[in-house]
PDB file with one MODEL, atoms N, CA, C and O in Angstrom:
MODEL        1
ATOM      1  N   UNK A   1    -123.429-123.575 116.386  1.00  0.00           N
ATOM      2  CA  UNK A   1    -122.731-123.891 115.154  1.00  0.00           C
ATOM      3  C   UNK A   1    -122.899-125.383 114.860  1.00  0.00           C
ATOM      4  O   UNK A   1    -122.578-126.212 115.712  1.00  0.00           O
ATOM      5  N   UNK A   2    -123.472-125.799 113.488  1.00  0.00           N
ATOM      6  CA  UNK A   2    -123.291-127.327 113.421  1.00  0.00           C
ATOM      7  C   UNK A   2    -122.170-127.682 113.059  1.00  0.00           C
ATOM      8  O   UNK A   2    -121.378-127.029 112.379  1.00  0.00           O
ATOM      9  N   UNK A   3    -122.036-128.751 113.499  1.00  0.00           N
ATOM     10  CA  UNK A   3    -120.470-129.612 113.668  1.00  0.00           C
ATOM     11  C   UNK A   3    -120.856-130.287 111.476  1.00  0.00           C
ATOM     12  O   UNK A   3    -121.770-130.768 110.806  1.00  0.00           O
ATOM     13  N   UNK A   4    -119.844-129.965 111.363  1.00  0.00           N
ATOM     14  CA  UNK A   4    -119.339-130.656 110.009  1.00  0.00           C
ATOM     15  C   UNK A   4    -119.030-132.142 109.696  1.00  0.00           C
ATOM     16  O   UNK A   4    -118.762-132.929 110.604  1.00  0.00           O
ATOM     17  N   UNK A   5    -119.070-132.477 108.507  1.00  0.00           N
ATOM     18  CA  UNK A   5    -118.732-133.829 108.502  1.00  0.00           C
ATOM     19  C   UNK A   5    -117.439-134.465 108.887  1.00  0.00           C
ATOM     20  O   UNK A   5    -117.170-135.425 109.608  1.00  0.00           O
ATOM     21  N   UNK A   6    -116.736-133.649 108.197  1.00  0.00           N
ATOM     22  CA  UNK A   6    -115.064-133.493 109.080  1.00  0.00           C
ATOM     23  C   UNK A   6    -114.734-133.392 110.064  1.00  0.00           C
ATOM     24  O   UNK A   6    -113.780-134.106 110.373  1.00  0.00           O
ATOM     25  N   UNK A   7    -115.272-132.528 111.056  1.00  0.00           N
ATOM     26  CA  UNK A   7    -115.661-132.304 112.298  1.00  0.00           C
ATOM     27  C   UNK A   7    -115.800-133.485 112.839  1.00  0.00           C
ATOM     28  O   UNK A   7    -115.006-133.804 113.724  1.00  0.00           O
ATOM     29  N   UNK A   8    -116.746-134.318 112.465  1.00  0.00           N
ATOM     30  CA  UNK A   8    -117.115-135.809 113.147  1.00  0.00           C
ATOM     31  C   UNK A   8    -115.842-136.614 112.631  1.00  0.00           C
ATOM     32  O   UNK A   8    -114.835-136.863 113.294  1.00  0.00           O
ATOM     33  N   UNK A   9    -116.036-136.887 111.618  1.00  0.00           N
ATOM     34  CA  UNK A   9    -114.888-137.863 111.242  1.00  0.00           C
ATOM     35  C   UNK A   9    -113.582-137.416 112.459  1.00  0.00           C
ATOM     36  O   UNK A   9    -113.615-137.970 113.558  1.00  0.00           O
ATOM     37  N   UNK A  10    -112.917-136.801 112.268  1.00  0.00           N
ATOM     38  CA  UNK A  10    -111.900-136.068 113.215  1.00  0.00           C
ATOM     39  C   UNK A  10    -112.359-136.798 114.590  1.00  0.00           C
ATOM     40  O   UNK A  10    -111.601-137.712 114.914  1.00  0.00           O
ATOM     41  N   UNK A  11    -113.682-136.521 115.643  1.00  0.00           N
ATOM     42  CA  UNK A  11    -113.616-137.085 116.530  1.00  0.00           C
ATOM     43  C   UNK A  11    -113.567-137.760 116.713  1.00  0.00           C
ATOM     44  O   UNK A  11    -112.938-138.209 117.671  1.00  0.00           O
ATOM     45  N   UNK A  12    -114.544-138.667 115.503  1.00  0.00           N
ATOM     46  CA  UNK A  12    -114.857-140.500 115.448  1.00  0.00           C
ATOM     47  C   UNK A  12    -113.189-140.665 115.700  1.00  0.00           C
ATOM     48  O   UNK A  12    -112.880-140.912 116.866  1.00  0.00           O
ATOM     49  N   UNK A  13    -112.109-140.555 114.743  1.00  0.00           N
ATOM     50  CA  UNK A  13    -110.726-141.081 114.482  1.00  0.00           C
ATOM     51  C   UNK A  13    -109.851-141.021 115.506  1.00  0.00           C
ATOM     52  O   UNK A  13    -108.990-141.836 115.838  1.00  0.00           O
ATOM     53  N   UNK A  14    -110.263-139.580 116.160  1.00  0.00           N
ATOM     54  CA  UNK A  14    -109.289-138.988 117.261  1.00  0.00           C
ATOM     55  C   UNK A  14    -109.676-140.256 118.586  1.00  0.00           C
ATOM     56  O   UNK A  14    -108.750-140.733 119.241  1.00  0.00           O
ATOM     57  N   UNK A  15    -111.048-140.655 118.821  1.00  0.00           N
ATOM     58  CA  UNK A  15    -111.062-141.573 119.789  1.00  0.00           C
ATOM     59  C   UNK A  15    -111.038-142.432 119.644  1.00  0.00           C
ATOM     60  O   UNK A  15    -110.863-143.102 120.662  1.00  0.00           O
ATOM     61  N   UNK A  16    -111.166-143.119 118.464  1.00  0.00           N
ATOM     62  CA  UNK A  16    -110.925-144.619 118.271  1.00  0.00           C
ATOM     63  C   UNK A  16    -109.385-144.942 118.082  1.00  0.00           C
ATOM     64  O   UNK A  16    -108.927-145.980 118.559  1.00  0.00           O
ATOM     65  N   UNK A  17    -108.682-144.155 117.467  1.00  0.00           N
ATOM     66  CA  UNK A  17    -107.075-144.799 117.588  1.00  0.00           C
ATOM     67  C   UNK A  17    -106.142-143.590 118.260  1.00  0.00           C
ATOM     68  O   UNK A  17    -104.996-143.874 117.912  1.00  0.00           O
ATOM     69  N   UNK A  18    -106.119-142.882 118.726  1.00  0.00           N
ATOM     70  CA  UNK A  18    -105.345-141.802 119.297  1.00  0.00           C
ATOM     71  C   UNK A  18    -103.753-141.433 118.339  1.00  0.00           C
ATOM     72  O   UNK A  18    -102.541-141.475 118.553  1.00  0.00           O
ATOM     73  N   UNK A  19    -104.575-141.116 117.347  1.00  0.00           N
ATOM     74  CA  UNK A  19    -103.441-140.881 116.093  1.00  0.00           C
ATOM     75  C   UNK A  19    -102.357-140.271 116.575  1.00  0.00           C
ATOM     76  O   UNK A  19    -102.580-139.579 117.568  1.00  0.00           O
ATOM     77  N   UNK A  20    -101.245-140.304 116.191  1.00  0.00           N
ATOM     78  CA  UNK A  20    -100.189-139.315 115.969  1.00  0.00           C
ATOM     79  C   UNK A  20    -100.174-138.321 115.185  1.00  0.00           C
ATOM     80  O   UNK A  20     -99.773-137.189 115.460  1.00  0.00           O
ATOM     81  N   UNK A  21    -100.731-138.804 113.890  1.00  0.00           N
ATOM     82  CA  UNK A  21    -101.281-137.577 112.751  1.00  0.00           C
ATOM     83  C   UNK A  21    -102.412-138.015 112.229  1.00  0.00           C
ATOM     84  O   UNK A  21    -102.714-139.114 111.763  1.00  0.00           O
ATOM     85  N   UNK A  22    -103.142-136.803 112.389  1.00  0.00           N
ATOM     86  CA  UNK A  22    -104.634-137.080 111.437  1.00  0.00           C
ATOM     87  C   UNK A  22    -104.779-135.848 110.545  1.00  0.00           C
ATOM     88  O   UNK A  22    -104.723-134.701 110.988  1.00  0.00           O
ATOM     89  N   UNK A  23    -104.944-136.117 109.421  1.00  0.00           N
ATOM     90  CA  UNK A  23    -105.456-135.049 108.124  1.00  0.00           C
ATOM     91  C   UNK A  23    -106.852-135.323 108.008  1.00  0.00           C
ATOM     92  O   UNK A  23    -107.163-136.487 108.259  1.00  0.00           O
ATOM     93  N   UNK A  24    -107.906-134.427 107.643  1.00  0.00           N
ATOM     94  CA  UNK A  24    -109.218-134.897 107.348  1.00  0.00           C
ATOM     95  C   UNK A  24    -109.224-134.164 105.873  1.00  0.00           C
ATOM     96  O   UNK A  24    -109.757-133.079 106.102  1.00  0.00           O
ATOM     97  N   UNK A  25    -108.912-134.218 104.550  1.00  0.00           N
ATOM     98  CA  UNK A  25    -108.901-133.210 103.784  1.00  0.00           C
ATOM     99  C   UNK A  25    -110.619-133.730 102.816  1.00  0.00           C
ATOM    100  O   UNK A  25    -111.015-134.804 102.364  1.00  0.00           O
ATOM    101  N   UNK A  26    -111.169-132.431 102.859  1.00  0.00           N
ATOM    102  CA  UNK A  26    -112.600-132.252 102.036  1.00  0.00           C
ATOM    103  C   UNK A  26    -112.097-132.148 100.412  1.00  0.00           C
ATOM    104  O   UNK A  26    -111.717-131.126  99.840  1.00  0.00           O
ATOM    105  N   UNK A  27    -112.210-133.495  99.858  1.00  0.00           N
ATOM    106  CA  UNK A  27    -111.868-133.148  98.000  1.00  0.00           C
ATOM    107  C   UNK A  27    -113.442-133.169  97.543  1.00  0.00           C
ATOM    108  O   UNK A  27    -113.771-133.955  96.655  1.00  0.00           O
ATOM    109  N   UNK A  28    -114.376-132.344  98.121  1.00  0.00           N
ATOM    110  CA  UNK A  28    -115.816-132.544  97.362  1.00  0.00           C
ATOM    111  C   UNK A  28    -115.827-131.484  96.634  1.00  0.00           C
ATOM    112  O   UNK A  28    -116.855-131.443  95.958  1.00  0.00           O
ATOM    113  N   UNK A  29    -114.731-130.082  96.370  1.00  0.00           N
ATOM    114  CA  UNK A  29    -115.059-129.537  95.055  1.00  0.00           C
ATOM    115  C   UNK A  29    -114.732-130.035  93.951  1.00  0.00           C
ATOM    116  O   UNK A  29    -115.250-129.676  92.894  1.00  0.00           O
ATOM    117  N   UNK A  30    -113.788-130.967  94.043  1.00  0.00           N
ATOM    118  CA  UNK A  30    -112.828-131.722  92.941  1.00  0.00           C
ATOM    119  C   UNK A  30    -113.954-132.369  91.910  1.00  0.00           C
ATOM    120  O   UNK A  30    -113.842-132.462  90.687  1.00  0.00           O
ATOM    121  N   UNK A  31    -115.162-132.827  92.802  1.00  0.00           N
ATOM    122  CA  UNK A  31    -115.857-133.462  92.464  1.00  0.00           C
ATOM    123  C   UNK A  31    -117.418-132.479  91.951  1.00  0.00           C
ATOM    124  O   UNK A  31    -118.381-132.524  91.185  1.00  0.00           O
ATOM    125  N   UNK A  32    -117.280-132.298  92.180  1.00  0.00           N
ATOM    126  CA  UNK A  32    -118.622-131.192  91.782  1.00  0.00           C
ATOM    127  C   UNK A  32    -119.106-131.428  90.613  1.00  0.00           C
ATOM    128  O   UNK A  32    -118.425-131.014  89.675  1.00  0.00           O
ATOM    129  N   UNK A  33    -120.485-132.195  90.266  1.00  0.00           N
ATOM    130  CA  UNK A  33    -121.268-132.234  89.428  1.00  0.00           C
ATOM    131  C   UNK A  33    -121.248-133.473  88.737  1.00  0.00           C
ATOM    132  O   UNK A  33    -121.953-133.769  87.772  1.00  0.00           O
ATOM    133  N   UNK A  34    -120.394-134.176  89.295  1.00  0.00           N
ATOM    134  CA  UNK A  34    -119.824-135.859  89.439  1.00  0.00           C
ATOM    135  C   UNK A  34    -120.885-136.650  89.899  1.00  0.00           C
ATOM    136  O   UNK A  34    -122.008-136.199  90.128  1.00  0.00           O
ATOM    137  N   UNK A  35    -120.574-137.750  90.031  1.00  0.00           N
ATOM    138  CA  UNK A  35    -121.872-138.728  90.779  1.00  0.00           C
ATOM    139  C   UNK A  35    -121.160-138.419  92.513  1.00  0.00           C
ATOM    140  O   UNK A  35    -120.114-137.993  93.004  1.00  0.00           O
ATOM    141  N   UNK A  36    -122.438-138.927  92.949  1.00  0.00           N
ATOM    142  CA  UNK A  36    -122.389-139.134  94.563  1.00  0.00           C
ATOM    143  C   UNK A  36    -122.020-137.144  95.154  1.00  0.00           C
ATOM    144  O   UNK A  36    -121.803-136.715  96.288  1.00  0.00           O
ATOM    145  N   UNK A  37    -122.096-136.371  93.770  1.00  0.00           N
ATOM    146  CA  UNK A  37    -121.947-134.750  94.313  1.00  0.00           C
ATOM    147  C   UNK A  37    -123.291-134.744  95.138  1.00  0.00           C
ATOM    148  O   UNK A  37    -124.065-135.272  94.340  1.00  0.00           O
ATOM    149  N   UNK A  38    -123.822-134.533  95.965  1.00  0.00           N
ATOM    150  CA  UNK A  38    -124.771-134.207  96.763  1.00  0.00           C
ATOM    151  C   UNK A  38    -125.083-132.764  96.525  1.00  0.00           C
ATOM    152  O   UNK A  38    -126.226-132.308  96.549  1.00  0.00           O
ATOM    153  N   UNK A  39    -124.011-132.082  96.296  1.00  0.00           N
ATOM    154  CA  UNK A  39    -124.556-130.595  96.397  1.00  0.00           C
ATOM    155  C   UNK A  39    -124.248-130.322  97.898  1.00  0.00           C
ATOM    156  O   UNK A  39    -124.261-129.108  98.096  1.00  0.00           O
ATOM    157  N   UNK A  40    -123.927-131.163  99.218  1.00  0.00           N
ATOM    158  CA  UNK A  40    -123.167-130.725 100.434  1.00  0.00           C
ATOM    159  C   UNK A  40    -122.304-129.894 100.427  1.00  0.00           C
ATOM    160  O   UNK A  40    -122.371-129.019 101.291  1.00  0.00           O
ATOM    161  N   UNK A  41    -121.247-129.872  99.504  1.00  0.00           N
ATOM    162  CA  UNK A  41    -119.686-129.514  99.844  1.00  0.00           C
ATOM    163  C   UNK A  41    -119.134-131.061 100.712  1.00  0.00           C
ATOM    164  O   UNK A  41    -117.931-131.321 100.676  1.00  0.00           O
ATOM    165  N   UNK A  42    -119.777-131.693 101.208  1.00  0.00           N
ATOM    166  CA  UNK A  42    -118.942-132.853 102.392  1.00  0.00           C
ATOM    167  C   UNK A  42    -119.783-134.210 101.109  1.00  0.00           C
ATOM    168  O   UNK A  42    -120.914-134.671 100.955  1.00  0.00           O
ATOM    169  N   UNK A  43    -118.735-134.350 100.598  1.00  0.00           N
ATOM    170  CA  UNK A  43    -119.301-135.900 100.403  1.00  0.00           C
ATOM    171  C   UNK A  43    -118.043-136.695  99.589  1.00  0.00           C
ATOM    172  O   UNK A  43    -118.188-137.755  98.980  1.00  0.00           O
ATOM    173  N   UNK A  44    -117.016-136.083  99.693  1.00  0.00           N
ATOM    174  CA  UNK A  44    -115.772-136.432  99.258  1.00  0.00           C
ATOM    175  C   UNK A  44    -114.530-136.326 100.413  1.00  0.00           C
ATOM    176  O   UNK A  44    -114.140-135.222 100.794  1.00  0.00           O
ATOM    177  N   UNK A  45    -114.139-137.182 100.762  1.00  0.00           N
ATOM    178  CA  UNK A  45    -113.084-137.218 101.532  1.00  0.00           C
ATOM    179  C   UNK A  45    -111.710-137.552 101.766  1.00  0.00           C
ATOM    180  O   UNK A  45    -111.902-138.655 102.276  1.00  0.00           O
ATOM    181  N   UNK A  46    -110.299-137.394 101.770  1.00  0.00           N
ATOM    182  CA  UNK A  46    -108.833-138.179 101.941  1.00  0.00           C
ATOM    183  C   UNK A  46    -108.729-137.759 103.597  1.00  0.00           C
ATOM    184  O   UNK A  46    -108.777-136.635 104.097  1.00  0.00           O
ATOM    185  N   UNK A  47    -108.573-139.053 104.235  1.00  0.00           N
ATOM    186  CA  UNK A  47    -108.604-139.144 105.925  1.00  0.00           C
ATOM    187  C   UNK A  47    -106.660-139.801 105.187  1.00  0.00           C
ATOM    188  O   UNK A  47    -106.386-140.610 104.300  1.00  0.00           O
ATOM    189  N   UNK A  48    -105.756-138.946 106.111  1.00  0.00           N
ATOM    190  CA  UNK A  48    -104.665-139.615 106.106  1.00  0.00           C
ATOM    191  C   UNK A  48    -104.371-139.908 108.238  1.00  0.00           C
ATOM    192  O   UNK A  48    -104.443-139.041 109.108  1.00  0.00           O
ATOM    193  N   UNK A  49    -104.182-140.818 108.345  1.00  0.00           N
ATOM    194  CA  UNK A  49    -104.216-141.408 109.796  1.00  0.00           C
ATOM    195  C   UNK A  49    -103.270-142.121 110.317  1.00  0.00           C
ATOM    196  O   UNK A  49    -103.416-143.317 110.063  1.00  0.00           O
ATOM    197  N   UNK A  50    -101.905-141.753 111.256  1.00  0.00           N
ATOM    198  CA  UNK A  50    -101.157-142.488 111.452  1.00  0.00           C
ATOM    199  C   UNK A  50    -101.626-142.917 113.445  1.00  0.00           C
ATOM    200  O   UNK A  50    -102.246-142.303 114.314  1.00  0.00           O
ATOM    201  N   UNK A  51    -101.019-144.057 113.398  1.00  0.00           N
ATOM    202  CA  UNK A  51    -101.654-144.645 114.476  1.00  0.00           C
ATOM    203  C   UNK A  51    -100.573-145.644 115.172  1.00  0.00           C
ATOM    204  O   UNK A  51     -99.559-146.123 114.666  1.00  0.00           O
ATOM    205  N   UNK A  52    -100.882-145.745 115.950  1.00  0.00           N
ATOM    206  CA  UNK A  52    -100.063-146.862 116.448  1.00  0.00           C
ATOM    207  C   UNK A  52    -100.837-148.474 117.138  1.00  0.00           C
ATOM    208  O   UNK A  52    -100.453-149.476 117.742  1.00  0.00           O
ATOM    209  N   UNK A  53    -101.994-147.966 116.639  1.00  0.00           N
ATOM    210  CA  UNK A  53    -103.278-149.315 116.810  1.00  0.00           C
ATOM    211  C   UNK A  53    -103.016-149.753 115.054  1.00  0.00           C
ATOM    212  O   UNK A  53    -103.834-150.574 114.639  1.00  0.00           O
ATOM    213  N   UNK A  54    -102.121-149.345 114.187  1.00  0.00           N
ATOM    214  CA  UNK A  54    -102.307-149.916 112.499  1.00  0.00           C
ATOM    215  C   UNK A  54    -101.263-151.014 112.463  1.00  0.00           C
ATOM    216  O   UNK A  54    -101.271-151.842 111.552  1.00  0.00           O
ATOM    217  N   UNK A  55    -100.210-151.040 113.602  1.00  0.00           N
ATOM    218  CA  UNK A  55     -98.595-151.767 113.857  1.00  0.00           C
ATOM    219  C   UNK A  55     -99.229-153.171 113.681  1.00  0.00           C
ATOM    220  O   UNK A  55    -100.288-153.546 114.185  1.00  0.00           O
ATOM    221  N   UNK A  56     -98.140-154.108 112.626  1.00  0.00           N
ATOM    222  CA  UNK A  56     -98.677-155.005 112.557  1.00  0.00           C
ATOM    223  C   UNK A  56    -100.083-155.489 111.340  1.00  0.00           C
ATOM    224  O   UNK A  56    -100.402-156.642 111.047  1.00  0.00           O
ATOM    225  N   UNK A  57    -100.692-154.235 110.834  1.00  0.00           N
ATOM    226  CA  UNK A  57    -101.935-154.645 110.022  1.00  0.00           C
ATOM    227  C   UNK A  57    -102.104-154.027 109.382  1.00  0.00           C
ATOM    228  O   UNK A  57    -102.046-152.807 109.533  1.00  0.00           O
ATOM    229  N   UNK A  58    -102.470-154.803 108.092  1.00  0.00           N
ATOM    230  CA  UNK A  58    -102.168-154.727 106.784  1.00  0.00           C
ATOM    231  C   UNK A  58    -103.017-153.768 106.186  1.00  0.00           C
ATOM    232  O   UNK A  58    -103.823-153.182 106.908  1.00  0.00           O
ATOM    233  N   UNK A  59    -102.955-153.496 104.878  1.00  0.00           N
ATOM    234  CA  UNK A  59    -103.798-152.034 104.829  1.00  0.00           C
ATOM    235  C   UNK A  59    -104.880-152.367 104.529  1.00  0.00           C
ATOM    236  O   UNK A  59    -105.656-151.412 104.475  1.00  0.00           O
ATOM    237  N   UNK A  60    -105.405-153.526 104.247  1.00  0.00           N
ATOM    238  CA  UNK A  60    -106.768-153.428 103.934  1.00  0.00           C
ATOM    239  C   UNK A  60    -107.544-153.366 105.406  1.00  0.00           C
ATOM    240  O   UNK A  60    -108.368-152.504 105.712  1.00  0.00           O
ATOM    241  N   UNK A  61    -107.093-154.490 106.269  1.00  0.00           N
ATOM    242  CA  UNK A  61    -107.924-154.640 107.622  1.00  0.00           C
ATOM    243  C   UNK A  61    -107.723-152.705 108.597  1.00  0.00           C
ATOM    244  O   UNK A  61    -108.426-152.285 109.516  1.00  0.00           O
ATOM    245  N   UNK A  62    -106.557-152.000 107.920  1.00  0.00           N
ATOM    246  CA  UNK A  62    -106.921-150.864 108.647  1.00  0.00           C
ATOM    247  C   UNK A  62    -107.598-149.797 107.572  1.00  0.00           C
ATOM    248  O   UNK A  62    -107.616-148.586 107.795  1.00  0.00           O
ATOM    249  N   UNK A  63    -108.044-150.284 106.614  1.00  0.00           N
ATOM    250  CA  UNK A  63    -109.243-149.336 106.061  1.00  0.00           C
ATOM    251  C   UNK A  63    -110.299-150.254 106.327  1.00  0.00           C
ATOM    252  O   UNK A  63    -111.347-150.045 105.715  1.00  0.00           O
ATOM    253  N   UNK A  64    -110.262-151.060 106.975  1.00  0.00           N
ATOM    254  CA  UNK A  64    -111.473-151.627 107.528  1.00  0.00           C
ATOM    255  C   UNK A  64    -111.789-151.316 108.639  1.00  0.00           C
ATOM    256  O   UNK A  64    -112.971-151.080 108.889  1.00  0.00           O
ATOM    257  N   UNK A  65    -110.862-151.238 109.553  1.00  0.00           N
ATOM    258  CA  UNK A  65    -110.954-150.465 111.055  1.00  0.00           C
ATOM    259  C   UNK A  65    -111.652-148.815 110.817  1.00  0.00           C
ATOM    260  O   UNK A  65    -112.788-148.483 111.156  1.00  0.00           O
ATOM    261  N   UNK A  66    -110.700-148.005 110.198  1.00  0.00           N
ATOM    262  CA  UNK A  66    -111.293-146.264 109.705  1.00  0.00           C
ATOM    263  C   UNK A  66    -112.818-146.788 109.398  1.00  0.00           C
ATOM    264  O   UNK A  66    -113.652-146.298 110.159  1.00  0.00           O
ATOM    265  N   UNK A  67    -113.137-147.364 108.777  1.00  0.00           N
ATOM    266  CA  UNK A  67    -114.711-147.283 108.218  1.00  0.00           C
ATOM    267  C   UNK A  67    -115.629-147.841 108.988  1.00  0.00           C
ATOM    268  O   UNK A  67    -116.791-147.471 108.819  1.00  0.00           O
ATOM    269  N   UNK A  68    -115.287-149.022 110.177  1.00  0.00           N
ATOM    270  CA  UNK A  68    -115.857-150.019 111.373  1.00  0.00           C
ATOM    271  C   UNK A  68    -115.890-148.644 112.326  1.00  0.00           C
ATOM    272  O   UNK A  68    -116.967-148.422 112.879  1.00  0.00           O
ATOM    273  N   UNK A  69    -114.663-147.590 112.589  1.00  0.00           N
ATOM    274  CA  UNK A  69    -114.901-146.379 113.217  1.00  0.00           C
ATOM    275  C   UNK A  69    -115.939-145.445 113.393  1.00  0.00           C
ATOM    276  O   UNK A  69    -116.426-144.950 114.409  1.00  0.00           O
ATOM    277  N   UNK A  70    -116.195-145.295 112.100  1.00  0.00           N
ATOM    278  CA  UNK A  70    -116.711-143.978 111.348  1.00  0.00           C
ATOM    279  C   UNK A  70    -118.560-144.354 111.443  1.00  0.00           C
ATOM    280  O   UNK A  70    -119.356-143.461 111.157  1.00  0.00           O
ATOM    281  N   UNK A  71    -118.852-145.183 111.696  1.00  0.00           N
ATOM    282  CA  UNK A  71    -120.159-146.107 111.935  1.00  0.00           C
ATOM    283  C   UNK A  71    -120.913-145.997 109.927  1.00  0.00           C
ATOM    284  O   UNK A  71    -120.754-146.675 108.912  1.00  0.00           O
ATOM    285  N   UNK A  72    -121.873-144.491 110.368  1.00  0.00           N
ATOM    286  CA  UNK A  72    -122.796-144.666 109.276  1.00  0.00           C
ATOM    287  C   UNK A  72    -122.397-143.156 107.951  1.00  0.00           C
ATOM    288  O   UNK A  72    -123.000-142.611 107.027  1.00  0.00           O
ATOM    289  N   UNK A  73    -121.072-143.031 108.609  1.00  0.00           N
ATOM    290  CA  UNK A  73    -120.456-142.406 107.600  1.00  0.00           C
ATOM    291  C   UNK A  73    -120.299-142.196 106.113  1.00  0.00           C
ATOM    292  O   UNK A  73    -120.584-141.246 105.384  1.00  0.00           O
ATOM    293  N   UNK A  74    -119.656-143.597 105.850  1.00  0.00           N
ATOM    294  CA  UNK A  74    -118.753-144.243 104.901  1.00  0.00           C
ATOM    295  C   UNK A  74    -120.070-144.733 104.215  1.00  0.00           C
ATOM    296  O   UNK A  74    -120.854-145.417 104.872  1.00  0.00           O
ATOM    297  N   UNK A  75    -120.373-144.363 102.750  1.00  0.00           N
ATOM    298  CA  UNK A  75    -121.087-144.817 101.507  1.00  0.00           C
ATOM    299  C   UNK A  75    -122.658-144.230 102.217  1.00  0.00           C
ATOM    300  O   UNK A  75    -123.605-144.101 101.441  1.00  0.00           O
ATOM    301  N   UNK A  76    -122.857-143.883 103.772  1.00  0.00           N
ATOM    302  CA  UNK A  76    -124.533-143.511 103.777  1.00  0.00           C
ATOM    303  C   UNK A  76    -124.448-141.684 103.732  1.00  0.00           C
ATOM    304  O   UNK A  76    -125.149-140.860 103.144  1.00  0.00           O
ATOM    305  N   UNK A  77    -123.449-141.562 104.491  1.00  0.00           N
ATOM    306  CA  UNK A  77    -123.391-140.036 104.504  1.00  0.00           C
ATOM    307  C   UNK A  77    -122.692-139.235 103.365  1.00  0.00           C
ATOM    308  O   UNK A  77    -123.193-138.406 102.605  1.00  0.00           O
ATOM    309  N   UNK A  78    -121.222-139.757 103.447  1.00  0.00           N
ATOM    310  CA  UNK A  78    -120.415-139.900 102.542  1.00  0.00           C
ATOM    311  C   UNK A  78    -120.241-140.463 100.999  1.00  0.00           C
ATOM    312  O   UNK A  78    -120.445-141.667 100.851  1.00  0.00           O
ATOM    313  N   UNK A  79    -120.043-140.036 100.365  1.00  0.00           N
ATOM    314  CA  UNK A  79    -120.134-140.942  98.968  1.00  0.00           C
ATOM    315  C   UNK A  79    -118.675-141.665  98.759  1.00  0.00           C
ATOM    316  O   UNK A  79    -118.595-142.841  98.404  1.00  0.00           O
ATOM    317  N   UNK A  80    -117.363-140.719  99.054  1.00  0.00           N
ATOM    318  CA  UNK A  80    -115.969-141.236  99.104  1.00  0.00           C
ATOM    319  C   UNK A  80    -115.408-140.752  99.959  1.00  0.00           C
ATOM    320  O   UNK A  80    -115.437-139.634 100.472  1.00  0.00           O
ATOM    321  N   UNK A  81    -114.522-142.200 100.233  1.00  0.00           N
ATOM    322  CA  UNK A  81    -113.403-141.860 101.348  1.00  0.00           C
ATOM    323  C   UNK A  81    -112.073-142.368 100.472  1.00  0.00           C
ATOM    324  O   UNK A  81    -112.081-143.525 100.052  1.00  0.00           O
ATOM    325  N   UNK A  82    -111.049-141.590 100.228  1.00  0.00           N
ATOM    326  CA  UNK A  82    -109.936-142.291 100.323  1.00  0.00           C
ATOM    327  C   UNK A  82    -109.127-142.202 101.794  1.00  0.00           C
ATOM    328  O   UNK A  82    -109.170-141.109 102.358  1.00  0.00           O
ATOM    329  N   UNK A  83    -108.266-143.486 102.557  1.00  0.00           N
ATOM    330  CA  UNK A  83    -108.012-143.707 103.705  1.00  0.00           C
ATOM    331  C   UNK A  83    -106.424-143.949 103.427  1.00  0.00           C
ATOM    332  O   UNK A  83    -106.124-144.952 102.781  1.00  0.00           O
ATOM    333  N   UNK A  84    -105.463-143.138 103.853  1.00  0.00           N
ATOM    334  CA  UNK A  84    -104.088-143.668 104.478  1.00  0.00           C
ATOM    335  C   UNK A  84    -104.034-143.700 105.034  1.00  0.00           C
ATOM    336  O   UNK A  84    -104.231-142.647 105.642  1.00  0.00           O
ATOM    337  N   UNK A  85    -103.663-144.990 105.877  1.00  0.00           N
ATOM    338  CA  UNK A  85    -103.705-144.939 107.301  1.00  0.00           C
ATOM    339  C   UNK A  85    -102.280-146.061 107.363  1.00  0.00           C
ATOM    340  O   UNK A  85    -102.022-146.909 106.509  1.00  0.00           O
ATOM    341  N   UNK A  86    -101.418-145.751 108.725  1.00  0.00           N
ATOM    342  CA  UNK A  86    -100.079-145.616 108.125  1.00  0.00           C
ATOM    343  C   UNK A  86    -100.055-145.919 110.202  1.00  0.00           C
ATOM    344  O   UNK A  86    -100.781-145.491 111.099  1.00  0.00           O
ATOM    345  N   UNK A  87     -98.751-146.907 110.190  1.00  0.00           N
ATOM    346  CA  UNK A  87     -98.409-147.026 111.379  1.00  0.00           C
ATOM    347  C   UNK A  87     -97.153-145.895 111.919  1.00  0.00           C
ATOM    348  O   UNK A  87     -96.307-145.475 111.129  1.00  0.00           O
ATOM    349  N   UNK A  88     -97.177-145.628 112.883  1.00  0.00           N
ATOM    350  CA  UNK A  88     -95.134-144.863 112.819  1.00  0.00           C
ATOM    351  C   UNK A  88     -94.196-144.846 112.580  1.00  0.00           C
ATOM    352  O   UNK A  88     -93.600-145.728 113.197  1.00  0.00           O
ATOM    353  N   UNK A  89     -93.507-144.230 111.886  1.00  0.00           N
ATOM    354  CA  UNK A  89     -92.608-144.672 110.892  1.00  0.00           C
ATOM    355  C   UNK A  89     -92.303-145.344 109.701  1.00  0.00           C
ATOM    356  O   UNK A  89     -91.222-145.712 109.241  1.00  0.00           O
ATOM    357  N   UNK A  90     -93.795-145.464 109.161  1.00  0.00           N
ATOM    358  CA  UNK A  90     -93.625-146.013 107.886  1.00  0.00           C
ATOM    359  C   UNK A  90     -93.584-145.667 106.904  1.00  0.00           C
ATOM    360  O   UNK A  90     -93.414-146.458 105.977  1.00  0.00           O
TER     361      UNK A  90
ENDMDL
END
């Protein structure tokens, strides 16, 4: 079975910050026939990510971390990511 784009993302996330909650949700039908549609089904993404490596940092530097994660994901594989990424309890 090939592993999905979600699939990866999920592991990339799961080992780089050991979330408390991770959502990987696929919005690439939303997009269908849009720019950056590939025709994949995977090229649209909302990663919601709570962590306890985000405590302390601000949201831009931790959608900078998700995408420093994700290596060649983000804009080569992917066309969009939207990223919440959210410390505990916030």
């Amino acid at each position: 079975m090939t592993q999905t784009i979600a699939d990866e993302i999920e592991a990339l996330l799961g080992a780089a910050f050991s979330p408390t909650r991770l959502a990987v949700i696929n919005d690439s039908a939303k997009h269908h026939g849009h720019s950056g549609d590939d025709g994949s089904g995977e090229s649209h993404f909302t990663i919601e990510i709570e962590s306890a490596a985000f405590i302390g940092v601000n949201r831009l530097n931790r959608q900078r971390m998700v995408n420093a994660a994700l290596g060649d994901i983000p804009g080569q594989r992917v066309h969009a990511l939207a990223i919440k990424a959210a410390a505990p309890n916030q």
